[in-house]
N, C-alpha and C positions, 0 to 999 in steps of 0.2 A: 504494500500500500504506500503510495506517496504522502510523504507530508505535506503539511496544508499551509503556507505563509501565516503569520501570523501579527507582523508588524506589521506598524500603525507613520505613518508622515506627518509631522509636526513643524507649523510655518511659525517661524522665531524673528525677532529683530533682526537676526543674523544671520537668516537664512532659513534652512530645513535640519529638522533634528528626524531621526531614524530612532523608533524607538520599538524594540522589542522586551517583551514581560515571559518570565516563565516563575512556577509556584512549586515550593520545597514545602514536604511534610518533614521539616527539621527547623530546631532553631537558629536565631540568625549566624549565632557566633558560630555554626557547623556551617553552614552555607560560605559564609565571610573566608572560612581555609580553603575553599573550593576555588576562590577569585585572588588571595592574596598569598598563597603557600607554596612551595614548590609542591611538594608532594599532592596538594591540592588540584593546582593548574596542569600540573604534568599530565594527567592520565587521558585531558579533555582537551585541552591547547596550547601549551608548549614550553619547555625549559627558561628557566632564566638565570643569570648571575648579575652580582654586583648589591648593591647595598640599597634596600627597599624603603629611601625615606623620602620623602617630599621635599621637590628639589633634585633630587638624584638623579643618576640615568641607570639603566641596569642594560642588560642585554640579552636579548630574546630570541628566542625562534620559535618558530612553529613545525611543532612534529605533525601535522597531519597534512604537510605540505610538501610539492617533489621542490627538490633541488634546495639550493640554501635560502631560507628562509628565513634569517638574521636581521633582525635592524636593533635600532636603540632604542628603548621607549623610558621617556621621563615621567616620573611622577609629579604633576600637579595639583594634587588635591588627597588627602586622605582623613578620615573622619571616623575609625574603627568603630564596630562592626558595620556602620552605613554607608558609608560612600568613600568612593575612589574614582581618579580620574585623572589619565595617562595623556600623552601626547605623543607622537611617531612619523615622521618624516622619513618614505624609503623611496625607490625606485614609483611608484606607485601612488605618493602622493601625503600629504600634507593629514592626519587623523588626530580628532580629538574625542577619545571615549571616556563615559563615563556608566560606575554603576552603580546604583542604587538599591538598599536591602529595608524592608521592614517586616517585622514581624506582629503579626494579629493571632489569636486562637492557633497555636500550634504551629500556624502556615509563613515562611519565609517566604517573604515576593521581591524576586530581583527585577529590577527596573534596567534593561541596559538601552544608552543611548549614544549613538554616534552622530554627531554635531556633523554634518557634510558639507563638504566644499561646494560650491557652486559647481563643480567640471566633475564631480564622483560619480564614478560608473553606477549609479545605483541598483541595476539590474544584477551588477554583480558583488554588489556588498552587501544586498540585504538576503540575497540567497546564502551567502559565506557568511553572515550571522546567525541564520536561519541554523542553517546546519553546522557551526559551533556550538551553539548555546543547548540544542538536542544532542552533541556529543556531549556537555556538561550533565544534562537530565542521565542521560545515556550512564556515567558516570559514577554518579550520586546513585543509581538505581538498580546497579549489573548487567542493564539490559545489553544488544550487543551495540557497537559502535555504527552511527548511520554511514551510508555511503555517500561522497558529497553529487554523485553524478545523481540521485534523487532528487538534488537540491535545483543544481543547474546544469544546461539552462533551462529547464522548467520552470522556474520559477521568475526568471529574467521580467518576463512580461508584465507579470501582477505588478515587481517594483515598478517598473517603467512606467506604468500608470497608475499608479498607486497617486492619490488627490492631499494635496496637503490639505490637514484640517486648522 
């Protein structure tokens, strides 16, 4: 079965914000190691080194990517266990994401947003969130890992027209 898009297009002063939501039957501070740990990020999207403070830069990849998959990404914002928010300039273009956790009745809701450039391929980054953030569920829950060719370019289209609200 195909997965279903699930982000939403947000018109901002500054543009369009991407915003995608997924919900953890865990509490936040369990959620919050899933986005800021190694062992956490590792199993869903990808290695890091260097020193995790704000201000910092660390250095990244992405294992669920071919070829090197390496940039810098800095932290600009950290708030434990609710919010965090990177910045990364690679071949590919200029990102500023951020993510958001709260917790209600048992249920952690991460909030993630990517602030997009005016020129972001959106047909391709909201499918590669898409199918990130279902590797993270994926993760959290044993299921097996999605394949991204489910993702795209199936899913191209929705972004591309997807209406800012």
């Amino acid at each position: 079965m195909a997965p279903t898009p699930t982000a939403e297009l947000h018109a901002t002063d500054a543009g369009r914000d991407l915003v995608l939501v997924r919900e953890f039957r865990a509490p936040i501070d369990d959620v919050w190691k899933s986005l800021t740990t190694p062992e956490g990020v590792g199993p869903w999207f990808g290695t890091w080194s260097g020193t995790p403070t704000v201000g910092d830069t660390v250095e990244f990849t992405m294992t669920a990517e071919e070829g090197d998959a390496t940039s810098a990404m800095t932290i600009t914002a950290c708030t434990p266990p609710e919010h965090v928010a990177i910045t990364n300039a690679d071949e590919y273009g200029a990102w500023h994401l951020e993510a958001r956790l709260r917790e209600a009745d048992g249920i952690t809701t991460l909030e993630f947003v990517h602030h997009l450039t005016p020129d972001a391929p959106i047909g391709e980054v909201g499918a590669g969130w898409e199918y990130y953030l279902d590797r993270l569920v994926a993760s959290r829950t044993g299921a097996p890992m999605p394949d991204f060719d489910d993702y795209y370019p199936s899913m191209q289209s929705y972004f591309e027209h997807l209406p800012a609200r």
